[in-house]
C-alpha positions as CSV (number, residue, x, y, z in Angstrom):
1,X,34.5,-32.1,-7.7
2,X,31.3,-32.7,-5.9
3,X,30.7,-30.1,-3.3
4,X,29.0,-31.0,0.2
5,X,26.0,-29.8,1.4
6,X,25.9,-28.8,5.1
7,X,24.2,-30.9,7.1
8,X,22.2,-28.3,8.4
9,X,20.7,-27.4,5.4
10,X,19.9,-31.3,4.7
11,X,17.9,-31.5,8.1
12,X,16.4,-27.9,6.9
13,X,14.6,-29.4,3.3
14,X,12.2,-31.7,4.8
15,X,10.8,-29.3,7.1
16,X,11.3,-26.2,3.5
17,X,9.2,-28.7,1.1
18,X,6.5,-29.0,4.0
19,X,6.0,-25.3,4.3
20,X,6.2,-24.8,0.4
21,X,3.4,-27.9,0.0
22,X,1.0,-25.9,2.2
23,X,1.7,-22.4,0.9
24,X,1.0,-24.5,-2.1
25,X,-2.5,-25.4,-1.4
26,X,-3.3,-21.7,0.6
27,X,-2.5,-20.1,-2.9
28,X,-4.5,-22.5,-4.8
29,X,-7.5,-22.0,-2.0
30,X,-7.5,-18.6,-2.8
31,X,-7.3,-19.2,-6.9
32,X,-10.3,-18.9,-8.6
33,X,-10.0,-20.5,-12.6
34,X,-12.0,-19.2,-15.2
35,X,-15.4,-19.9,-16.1
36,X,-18.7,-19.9,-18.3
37,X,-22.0,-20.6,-17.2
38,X,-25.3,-20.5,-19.0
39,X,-28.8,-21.2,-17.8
40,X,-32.2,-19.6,-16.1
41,X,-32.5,-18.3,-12.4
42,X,-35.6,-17.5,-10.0
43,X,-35.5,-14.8,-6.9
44,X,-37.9,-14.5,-4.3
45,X,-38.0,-12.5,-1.5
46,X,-39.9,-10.7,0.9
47,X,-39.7,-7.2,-0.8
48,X,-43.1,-5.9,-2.6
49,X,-44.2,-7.7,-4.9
50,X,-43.0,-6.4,-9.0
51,X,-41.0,-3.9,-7.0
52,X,-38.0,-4.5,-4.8
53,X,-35.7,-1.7,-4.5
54,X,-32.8,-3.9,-4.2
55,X,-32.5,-4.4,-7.8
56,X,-32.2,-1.0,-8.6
57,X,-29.9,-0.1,-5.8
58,X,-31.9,0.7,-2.9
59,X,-32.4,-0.5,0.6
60,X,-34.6,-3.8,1.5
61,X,-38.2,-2.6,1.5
62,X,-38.4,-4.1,5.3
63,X,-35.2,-3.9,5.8
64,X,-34.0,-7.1,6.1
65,X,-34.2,-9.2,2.5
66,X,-35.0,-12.8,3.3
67,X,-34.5,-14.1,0.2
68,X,-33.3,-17.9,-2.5
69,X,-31.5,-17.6,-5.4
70,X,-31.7,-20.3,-7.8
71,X,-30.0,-20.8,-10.3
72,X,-30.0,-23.8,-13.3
73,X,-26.7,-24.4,-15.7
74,X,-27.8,-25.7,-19.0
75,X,-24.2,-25.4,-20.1
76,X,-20.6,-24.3,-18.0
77,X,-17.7,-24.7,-17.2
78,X,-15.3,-24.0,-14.2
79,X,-11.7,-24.5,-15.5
80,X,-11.8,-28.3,-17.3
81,X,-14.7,-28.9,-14.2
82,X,-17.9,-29.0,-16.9
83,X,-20.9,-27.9,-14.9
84,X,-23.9,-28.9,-17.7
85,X,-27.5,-29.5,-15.5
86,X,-26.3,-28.7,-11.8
87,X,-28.5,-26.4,-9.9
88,X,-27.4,-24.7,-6.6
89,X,-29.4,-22.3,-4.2
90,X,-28.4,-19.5,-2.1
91,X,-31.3,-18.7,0.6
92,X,-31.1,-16.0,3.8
93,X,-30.6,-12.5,4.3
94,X,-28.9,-11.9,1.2
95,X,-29.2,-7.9,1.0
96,X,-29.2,-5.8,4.2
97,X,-28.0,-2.6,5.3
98,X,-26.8,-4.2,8.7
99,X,-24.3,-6.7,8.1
100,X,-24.2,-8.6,11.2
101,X,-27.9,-9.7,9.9
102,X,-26.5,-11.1,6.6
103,X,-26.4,-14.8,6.7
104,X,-26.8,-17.2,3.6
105,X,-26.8,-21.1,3.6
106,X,-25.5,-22.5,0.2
107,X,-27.3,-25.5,-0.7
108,X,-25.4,-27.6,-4.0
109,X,-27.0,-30.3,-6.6
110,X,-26.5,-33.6,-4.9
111,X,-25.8,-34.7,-8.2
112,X,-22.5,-32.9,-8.5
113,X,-19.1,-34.8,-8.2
114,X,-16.4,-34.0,-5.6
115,X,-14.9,-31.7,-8.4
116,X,-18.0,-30.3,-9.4
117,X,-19.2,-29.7,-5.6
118,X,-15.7,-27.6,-5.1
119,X,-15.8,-25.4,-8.5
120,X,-19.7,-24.5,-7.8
121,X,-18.5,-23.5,-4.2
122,X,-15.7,-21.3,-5.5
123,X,-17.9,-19.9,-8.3
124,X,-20.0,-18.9,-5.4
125,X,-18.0,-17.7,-2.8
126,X,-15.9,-15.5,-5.6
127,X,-19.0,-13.8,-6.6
128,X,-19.9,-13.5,-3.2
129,X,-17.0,-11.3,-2.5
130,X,-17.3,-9.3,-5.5
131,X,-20.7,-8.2,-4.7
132,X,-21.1,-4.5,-3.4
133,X,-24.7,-3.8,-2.1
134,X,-23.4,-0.8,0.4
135,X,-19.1,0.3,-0.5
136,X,-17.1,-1.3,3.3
137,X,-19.5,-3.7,4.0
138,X,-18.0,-7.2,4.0
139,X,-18.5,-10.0,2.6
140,X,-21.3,-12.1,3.4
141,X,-20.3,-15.1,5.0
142,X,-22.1,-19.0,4.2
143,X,-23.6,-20.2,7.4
144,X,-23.0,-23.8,5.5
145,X,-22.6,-25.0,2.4
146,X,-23.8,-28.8,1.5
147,X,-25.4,-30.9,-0.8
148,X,-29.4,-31.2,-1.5
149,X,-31.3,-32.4,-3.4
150,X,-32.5,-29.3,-5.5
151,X,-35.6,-30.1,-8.2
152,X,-35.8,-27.2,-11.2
153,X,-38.2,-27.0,-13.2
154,X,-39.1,-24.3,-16.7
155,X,-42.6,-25.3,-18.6
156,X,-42.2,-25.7,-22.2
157,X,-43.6,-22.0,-22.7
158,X,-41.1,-20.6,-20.0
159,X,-43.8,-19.2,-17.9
160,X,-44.0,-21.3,-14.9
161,X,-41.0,-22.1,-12.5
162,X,-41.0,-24.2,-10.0
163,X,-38.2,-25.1,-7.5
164,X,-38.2,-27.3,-4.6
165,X,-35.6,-28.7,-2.2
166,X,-38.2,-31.6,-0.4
167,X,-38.7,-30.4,3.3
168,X,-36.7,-27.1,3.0
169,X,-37.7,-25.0,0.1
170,X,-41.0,-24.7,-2.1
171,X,-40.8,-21.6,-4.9
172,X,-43.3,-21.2,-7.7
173,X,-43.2,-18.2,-9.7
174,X,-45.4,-17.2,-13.0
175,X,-43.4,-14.9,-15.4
176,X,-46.0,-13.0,-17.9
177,X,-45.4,-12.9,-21.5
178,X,-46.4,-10.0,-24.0
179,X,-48.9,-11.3,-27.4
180,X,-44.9,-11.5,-28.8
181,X,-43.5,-14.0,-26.3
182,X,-41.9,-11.5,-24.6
183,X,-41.5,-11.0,-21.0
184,X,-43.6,-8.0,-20.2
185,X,-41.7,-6.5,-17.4
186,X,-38.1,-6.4,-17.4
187,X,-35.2,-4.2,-15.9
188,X,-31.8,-3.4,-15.3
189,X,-30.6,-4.7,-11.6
190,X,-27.9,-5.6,-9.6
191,X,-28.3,-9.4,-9.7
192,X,-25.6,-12.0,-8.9
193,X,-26.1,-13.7,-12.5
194,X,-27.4,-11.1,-14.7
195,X,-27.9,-7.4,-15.4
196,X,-31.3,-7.8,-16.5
197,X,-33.9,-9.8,-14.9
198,X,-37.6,-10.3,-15.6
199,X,-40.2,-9.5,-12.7
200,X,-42.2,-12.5,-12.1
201,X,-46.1,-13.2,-10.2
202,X,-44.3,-14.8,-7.2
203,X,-46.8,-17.7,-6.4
204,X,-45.0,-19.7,-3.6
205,X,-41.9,-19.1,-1.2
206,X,-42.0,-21.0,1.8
207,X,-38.8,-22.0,3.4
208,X,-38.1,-24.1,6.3
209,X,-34.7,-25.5,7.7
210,X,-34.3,-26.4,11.2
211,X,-30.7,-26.7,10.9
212,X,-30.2,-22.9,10.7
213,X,-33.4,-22.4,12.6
214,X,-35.0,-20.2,9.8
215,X,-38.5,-20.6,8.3
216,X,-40.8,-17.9,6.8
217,X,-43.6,-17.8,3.9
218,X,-43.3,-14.9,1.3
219,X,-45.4,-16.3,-1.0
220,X,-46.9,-13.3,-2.8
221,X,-43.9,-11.2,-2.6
222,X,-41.4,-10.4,-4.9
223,X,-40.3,-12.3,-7.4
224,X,-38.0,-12.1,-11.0
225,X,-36.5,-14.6,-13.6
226,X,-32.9,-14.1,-15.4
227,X,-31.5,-16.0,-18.1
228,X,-28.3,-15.7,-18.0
229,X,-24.3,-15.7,-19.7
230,X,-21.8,-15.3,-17.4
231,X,-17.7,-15.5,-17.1
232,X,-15.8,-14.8,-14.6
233,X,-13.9,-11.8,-17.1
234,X,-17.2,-10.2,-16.4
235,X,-16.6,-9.5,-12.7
236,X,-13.0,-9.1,-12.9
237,X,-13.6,-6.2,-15.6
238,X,-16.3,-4.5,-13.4
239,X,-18.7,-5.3,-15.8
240,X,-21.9,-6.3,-13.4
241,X,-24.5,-3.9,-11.5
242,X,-24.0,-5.8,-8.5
243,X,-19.9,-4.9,-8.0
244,X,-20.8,-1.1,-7.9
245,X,-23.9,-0.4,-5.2
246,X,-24.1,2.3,-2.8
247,X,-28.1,1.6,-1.5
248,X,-29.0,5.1,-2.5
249,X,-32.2,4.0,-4.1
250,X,-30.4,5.9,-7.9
251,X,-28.0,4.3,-9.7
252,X,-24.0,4.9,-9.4
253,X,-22.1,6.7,-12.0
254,X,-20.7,3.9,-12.4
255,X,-24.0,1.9,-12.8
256,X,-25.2,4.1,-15.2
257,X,-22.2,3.4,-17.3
258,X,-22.9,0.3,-17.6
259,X,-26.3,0.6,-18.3
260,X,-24.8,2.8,-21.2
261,X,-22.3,0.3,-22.2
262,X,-24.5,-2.6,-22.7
263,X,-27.2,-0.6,-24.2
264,X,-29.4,-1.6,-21.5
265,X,-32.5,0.4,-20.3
266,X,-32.7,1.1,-16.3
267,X,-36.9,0.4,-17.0
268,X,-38.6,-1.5,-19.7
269,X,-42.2,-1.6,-19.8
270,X,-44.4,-4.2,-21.1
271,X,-46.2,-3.4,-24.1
272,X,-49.6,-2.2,-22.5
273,X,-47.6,0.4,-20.1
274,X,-48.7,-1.6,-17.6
275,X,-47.5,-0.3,-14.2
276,X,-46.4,-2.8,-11.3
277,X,-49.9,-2.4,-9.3
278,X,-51.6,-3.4,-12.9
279,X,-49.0,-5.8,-13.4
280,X,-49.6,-7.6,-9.7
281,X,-53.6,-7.6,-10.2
282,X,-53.3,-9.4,-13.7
């Protein structure tokens, strides 16, 4: 025999599948999917030039850390998303002391698709959170996040980088190369993409967007390139510089484990032992 469902309950499901529908899409919000993502990166900021403390765990050298991180995918992935030849941008005061100075516009490859616009923003905002410059500080929050049109360009010799976003941005940066090919001045540092990066001649770093009312010119400042692999596993196993800062111009325990870990050396010098004055007069 069939048994009869209270009416009550039959005027409750409408109202149940709503709520479950939207608790739905909050969970799936907050879900981040794997991914892979390969490619090259610039910095520039205002620290000194061939030697900002922020990448070995100190404090902005003027306190403050105006700042763009650039970054081009040759090859990734966000879930099924692919992400092959998207570059996005990440420009404001993107390491402070203060956070109520913190403040970051995201700017994403016009190019992408709807799909590829939303997994580059949740790439972005997850590693957002993960980052740890100073332990209680919160997360720094995007002022906006939209599309631009973002032009990256590596010469054939990968020595010269240029990035521009026509209007907004303008970066050129020179990275030196040893008599090997290699980069002569690389280190350990807490970067969003990469636990190494290569210190750079930063030629150009204008900015200029009147619709966050910021502008400044650090051209001559600091600057470093990263090549980069990078998974999401790697943050979720606490295996990047970045999660574990404290500012106390040393690295963490924790930091230096990592270093240990992934054999990597917390200085490398170029093959001349060539210090960063030398390096910035060259």
């Amino acid at each position: 025999m069939m048994r009869k469902i209270p009416f009550g309950v039959l005027a409750a499901l409408p109202l149940f599948c709503v709520l479950g529908i939207l608790g739905a899409q909050i969970a799936d919000q907050r879900v981040v999917q794997d991914f892979e993502v390969e490619g090259v990166g610039l910095w520039q900021c205002q620290c000194t030039a061939f030697a900002c403390p922020c990448q070995t765990n100190g404090a902005p050298t003027h306190g403050t850390c105006y700042s763009a991180d650039v970054v081009h995918i040759k090859r990734g992935h966000y879930g099924k998303v692919q992400l092959d030849g998207l570059t996005l941008a990440m420009v404001g005061n993107l390491v402070d002391a203060k956070p109520d100075r913190l403040f970051a516009t995201l700017y994403l490859d016009e190019k992408a698709s709807p799909k590829q616009f939303g997994a580059l923003s949740k790439i972005m905002q997850y590693m957002n959170d993960q980052y740890v410059a100073l332990p209680g500080e919160p997360a720094m929050s995007f002022r906006n996040i939209r599309p631009a049109t973002l032009e990256f360009s590596e010469s054939a010799d990968k020595t010269t980088y240029v990035v521009t976003i026509p209007g907004i941005l303008e970066e050129k940066a020179i990275l030196q190369r040893d008599s090997s090919g290699n980069p002569v001045s690389s280190i350990a540092a807490m970067d969003n993409w990469s636990n190494v990066v290569h210190n750079a001649k930063n030629v150009t770093f204008r900015y200029h967007d009147p619709d966050v009312d910021k502008s400044w010119d650090e051209s001559g400042d600091y600057a470093n390139v990263k090549y980069f692999r990078l998974t999401k596993e790697m943050y979720a196993e606490k295996q990047m510089l970045g999660e574990l800062g404290d500012m106390s111009g040393t690295w963490t325990p924790a930091q230096k484990e990592i270093i240990r870990k992934q054999g990597l050396k917390e200085k490398e010098l170029n093959e001349k032992g060539l210090n960063e004055k030398e390096l910035r007069e060259k």
